[in-house]
TIRO-673588 format. One line per field, with one value per atom (N, C-alpha, C, O): residue number from 0; atom name; x, y, z. Coordinates in Angstrom, 1 decimal. Layout:
nr = (NUM, ...)
atom = (CA, ...)
xx = (X, ...)
yy = (Y, ...)
zz = (Z, ...)
***
This chain:
nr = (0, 0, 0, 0, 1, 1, 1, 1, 2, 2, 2, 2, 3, 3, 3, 3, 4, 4, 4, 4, 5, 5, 5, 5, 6, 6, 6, 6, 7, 7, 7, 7, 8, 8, 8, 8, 9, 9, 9, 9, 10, 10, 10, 10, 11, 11, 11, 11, 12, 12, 12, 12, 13, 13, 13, 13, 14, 14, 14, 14, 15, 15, 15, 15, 16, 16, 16, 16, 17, 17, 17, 17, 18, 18, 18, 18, 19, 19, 19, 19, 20, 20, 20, 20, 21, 21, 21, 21, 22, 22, 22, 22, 23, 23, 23, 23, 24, 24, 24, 24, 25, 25, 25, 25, 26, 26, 26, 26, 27, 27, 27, 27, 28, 28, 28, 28, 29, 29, 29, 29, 30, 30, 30, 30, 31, 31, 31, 31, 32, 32, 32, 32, 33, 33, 33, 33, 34, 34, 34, 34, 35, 35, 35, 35, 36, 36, 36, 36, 37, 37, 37, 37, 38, 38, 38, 38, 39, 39, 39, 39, 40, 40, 40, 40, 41, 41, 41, 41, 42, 42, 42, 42, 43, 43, 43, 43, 44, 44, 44, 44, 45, 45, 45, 45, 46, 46, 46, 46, 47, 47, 47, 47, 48, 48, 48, 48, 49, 49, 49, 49, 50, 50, 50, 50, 51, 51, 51, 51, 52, 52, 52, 52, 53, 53, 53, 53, 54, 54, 54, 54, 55, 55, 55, 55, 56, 56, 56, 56, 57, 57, 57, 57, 58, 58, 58, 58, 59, 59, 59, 59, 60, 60, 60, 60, 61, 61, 61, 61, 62, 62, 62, 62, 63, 63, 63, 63, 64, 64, 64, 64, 65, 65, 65, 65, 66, 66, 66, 66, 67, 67, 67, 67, 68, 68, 68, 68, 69, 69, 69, 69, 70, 70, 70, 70, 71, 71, 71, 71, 72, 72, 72, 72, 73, 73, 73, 73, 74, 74, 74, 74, 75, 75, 75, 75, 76, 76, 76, 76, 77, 77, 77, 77, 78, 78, 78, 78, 79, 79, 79, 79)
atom = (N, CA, C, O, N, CA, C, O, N, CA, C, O, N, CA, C, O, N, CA, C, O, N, CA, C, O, N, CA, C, O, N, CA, C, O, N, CA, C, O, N, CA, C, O, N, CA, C, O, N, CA, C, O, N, CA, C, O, N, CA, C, O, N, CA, C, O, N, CA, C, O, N, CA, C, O, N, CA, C, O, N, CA, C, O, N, CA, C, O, N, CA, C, O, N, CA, C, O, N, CA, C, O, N, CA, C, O, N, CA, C, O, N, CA, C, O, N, CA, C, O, N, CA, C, O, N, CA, C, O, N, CA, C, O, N, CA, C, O, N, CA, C, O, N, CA, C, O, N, CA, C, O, N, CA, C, O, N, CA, C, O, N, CA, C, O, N, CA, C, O, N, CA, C, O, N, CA, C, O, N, CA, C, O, N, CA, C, O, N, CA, C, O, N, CA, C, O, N, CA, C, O, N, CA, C, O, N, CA, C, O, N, CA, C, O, N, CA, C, O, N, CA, C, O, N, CA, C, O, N, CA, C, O, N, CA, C, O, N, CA, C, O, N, CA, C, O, N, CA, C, O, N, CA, C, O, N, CA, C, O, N, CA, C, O, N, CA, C, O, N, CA, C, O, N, CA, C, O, N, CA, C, O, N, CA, C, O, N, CA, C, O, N, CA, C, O, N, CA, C, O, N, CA, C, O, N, CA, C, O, N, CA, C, O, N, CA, C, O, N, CA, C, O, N, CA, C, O, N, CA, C, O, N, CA, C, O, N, CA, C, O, N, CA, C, O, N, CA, C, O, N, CA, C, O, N, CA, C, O)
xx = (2.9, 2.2, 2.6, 1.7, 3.9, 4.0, 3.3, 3.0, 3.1, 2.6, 1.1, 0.3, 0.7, -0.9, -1.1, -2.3, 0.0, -0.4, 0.6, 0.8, 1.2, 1.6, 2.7, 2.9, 3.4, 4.9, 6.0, 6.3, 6.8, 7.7, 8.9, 9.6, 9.1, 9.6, 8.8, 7.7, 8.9, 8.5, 9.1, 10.2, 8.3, 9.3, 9.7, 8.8, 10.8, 10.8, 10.9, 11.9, 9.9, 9.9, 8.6, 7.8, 8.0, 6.3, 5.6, 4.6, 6.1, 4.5, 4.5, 3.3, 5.1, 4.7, 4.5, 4.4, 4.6, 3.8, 2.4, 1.3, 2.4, 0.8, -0.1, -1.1, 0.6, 0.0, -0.3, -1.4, 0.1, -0.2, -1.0, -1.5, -1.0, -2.1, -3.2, -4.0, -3.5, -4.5, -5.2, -6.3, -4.2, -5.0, -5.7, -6.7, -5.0, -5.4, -6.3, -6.4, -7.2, -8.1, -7.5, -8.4, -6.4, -6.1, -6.3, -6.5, -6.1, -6.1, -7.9, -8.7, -7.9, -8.7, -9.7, -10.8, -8.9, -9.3, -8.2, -7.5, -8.4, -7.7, -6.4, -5.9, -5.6, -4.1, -4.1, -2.9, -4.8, -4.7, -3.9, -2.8, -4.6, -4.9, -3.4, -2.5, -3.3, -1.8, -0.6, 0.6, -0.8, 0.3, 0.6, 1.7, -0.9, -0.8, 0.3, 1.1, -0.2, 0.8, 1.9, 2.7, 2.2, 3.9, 5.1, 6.3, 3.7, 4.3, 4.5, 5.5, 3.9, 4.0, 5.2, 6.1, 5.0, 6.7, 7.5, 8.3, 7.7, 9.0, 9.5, 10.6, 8.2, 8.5, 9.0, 9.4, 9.0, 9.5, 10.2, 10.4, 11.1, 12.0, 13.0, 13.6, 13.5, 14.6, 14.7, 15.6, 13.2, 12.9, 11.9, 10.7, 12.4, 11.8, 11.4, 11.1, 11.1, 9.9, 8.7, 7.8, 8.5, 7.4, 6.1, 5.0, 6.3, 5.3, 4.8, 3.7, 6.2, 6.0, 5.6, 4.8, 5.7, 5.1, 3.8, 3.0, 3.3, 2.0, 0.7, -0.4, 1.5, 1.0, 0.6, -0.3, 1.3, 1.9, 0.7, -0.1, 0.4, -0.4, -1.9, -2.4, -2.4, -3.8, -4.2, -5.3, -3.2, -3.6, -3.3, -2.6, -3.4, -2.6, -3.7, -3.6, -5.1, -6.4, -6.8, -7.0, -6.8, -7.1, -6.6, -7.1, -5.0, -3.9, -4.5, -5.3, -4.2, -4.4, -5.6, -5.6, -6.6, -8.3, -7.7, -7.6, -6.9, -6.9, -5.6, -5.5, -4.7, -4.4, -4.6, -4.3, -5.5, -6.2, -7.2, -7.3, -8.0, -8.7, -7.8, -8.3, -6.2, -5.7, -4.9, -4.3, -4.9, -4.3, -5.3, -4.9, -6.6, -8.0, -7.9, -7.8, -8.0, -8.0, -7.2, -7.6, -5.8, -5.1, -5.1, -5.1, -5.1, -4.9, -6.1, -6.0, -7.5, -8.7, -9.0, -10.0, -8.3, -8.2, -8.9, -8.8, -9.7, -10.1, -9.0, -8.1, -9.4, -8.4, -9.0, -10.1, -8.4, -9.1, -8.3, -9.0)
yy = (-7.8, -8.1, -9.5, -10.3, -9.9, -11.1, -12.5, -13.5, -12.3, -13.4, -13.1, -14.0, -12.0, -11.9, -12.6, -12.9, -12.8, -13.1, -14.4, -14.7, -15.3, -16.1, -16.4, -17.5, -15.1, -15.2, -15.7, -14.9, -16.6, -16.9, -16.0, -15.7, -15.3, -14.7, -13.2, -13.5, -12.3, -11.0, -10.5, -9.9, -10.5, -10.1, -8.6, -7.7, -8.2, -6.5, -6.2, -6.1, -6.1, -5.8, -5.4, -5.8, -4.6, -4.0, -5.5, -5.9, -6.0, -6.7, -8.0, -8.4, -8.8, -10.0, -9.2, -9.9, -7.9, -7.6, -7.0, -7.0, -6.7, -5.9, -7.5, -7.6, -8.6, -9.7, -9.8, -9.3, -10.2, -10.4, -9.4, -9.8, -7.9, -7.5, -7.5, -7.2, -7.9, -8.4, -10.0, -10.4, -10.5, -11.8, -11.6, -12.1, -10.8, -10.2, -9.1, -8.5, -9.0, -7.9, -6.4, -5.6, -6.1, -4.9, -3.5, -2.3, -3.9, -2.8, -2.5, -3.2, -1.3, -0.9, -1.3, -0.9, -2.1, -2.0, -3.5, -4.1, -3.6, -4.9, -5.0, -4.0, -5.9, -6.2, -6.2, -5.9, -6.4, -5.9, -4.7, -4.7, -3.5, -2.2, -2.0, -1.5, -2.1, -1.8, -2.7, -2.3, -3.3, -3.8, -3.0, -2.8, -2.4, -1.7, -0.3, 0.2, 0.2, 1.5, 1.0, 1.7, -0.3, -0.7, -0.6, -0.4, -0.8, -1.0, 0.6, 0.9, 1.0, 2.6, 3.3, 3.9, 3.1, 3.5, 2.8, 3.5, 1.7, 1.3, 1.6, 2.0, 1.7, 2.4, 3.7, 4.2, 4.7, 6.1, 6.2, 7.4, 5.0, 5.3, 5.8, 6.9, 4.9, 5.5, 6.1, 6.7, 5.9, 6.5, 7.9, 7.9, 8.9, 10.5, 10.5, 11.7, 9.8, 10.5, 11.0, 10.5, 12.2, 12.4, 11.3, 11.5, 10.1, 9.5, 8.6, 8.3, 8.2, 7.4, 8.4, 7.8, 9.2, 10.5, 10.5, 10.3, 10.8, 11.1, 9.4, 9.4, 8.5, 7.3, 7.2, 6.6, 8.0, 7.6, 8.8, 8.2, 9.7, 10.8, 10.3, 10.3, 10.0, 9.1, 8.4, 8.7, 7.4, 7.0, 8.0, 7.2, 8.6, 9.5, 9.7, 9.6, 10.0, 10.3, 8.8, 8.4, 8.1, 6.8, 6.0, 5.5, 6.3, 6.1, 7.2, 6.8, 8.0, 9.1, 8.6, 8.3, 8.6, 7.8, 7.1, 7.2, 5.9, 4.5, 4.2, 3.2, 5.2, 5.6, 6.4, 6.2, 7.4, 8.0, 7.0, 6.8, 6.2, 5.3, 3.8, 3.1, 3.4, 3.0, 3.2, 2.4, 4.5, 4.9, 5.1, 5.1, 5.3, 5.6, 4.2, 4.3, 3.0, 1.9, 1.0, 0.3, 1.4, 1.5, 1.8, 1.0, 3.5, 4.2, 4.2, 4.2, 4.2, 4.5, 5.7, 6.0, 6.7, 8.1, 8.6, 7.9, 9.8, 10.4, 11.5, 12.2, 11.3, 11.9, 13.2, 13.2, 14.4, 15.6, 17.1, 18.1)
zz = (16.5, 15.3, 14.8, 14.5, 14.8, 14.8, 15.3, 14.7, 16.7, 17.3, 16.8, 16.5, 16.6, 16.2, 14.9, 14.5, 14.2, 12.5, 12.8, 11.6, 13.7, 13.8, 12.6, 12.0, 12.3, 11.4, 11.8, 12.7, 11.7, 12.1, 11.9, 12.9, 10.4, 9.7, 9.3, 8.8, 9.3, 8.6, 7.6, 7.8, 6.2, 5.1, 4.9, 5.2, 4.6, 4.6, 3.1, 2.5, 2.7, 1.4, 0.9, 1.7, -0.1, 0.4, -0.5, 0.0, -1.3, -1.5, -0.9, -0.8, -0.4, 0.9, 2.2, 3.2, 2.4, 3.8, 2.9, 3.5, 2.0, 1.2, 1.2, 1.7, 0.4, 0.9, 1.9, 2.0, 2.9, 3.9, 5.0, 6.1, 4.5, 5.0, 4.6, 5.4, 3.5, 2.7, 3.5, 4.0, 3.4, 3.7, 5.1, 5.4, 5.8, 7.3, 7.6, 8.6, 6.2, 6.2, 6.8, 7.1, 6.9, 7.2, 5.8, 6.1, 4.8, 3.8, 3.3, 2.8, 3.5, 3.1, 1.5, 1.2, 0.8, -0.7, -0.8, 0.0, -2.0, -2.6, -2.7, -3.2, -2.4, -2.7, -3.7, -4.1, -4.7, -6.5, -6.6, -7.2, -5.8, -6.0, -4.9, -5.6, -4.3, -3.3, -4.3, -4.3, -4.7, -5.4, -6.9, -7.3, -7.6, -8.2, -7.7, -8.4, -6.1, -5.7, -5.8, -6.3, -5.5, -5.0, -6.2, -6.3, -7.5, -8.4, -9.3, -10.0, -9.2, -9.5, -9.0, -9.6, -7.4, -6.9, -7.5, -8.2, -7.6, -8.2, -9.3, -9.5, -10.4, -11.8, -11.7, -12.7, -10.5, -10.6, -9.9, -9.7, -9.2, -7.9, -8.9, -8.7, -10.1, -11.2, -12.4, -12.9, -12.7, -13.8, -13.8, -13.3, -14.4, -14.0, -15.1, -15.4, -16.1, -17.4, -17.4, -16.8, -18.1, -18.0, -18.1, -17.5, -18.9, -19.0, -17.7, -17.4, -17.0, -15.9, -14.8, -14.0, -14.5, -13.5, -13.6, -12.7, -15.5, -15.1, -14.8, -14.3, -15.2, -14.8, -13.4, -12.9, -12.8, -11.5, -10.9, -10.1, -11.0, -11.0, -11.3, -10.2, -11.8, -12.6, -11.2, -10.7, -10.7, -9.6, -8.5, -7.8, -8.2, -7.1, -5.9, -4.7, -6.9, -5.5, -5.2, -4.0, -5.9, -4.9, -3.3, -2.3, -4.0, -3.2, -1.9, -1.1, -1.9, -0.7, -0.3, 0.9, -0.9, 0.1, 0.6, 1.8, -0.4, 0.4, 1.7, 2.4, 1.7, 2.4, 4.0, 5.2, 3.3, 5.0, 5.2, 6.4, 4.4, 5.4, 5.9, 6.7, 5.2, 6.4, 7.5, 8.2, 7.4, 8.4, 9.7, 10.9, 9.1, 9.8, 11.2, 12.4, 10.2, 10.5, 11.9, 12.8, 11.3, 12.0, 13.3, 14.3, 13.1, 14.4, 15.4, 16.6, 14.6, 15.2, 15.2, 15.8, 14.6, 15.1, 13.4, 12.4, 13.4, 12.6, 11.8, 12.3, 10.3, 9.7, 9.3, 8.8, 9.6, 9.4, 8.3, 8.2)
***
């Protein structure tokens, strides 16, 4: 993957690789929208409130679409 995207460096962190699958047309839907997920996990990795759960929940079917279609993407394989 590296020489394909000509990185010198690969960031390990989710939103400069969400960038960057974005700029590389890999995600299914907008780096808006994935950075919105990135950002959802982070708000509940420490915090268990009810209010941040159900935030987190609201988006939840999008995520899973936009998820099995990239995983769709990815693999080539049909998700069933």
């Amino acid at each position: 993957m590296r020489n394909e995207l000509g990185l010198p460096d690969i960031p390990n962190s989710p939103k400069p690789i969400l960038k960057l699958a974005g700029q590389n047309r890999i995600l299914p839907s907008t780096v808006e929208q994935w950075l919105v997920y990135a950002d959802a996990r982070t708000a509940t990795a420490h915090d268990y409130s009810g209010e941040k759960a159900q935030q987190t929940l609201v988006i939840m079917g999008v995520f899973i679409t936009d998820m099995i279609a990239l995983y769709q993407a990815l693999t080539g394989e049909t998700w069933e």
